[in-house]
C-alpha positions in Angstrom: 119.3 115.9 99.3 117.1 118.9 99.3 114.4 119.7 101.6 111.3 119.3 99.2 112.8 115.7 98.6 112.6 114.4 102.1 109.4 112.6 103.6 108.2 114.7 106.4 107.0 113.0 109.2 104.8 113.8 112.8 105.1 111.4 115.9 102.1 111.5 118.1 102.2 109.2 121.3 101.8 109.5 124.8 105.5 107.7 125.8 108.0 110.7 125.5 110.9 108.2 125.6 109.7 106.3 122.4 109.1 110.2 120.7 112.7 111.1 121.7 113.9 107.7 120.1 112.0 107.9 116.8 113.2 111.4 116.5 116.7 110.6 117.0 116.6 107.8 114.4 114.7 110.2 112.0 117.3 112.8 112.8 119.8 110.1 111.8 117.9 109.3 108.0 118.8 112.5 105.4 115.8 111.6 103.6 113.4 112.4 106.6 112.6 115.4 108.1 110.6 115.5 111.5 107.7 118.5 111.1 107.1 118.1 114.9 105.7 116.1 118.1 102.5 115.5 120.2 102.0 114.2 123.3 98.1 113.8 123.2 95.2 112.9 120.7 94.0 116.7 120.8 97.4 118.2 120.0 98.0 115.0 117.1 95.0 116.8 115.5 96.1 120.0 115.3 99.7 119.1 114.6 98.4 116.8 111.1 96.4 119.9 110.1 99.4 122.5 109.2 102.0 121.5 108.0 100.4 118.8 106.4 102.9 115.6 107.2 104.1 112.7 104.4 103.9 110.3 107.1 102.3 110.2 110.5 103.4 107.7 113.2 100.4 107.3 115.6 100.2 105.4 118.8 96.8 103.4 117.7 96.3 102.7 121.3 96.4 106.3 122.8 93.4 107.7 124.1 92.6 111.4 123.7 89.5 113.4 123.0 87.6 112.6 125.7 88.3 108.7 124.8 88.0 108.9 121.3 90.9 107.8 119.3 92.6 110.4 117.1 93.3 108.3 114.2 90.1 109.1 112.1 89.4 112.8 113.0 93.4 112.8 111.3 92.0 110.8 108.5 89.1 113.3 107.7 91.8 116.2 108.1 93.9 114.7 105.9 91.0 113.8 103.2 89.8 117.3 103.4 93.6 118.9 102.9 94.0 116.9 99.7 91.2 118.2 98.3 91.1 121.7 99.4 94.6 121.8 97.2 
């Protein structure tokens, strides 16, 4: 399987145990390819915004921002990105 072909995906949570075991299991599917890792709501953020990820696992119950949950400034990020191309 090619690269273009394979579903990219970003992990954001705060556990680094459960990051390290959903990359090794996305190492171990040919069809995904994991883009990269964050360990906080700020660094999610920047993370969704280049490269732009097919899939983004998200801890829904991680705090970052001063509080605020990450999950819709990634929402308008992504919005924007699929418009902008």
């Amino acid at each position: 399987m090619n690269a273009s072909a394979r579903t990219s995906v970003i992990i954001i949570d705060d556990h680094p145990l459960f990051r390290k075991g959903v990359a090794d299991l996305i190492g171990m599917e040919p069809a995904l390819h994991l883009k990269g890792e964050a360990a906080d709501g700020e660094s999610g953020i920047r993370l969704a915004q280049d490269p732009d990820p097919d899939l983004i696992l998200l801890d829904l119950n991680m705090k970052g921002m001063g509080g605020e949950r990450p999950g819709p400034a990634i929402n308008k990020i992504r919005r924007f990105n699929r418009r902008s191309s």
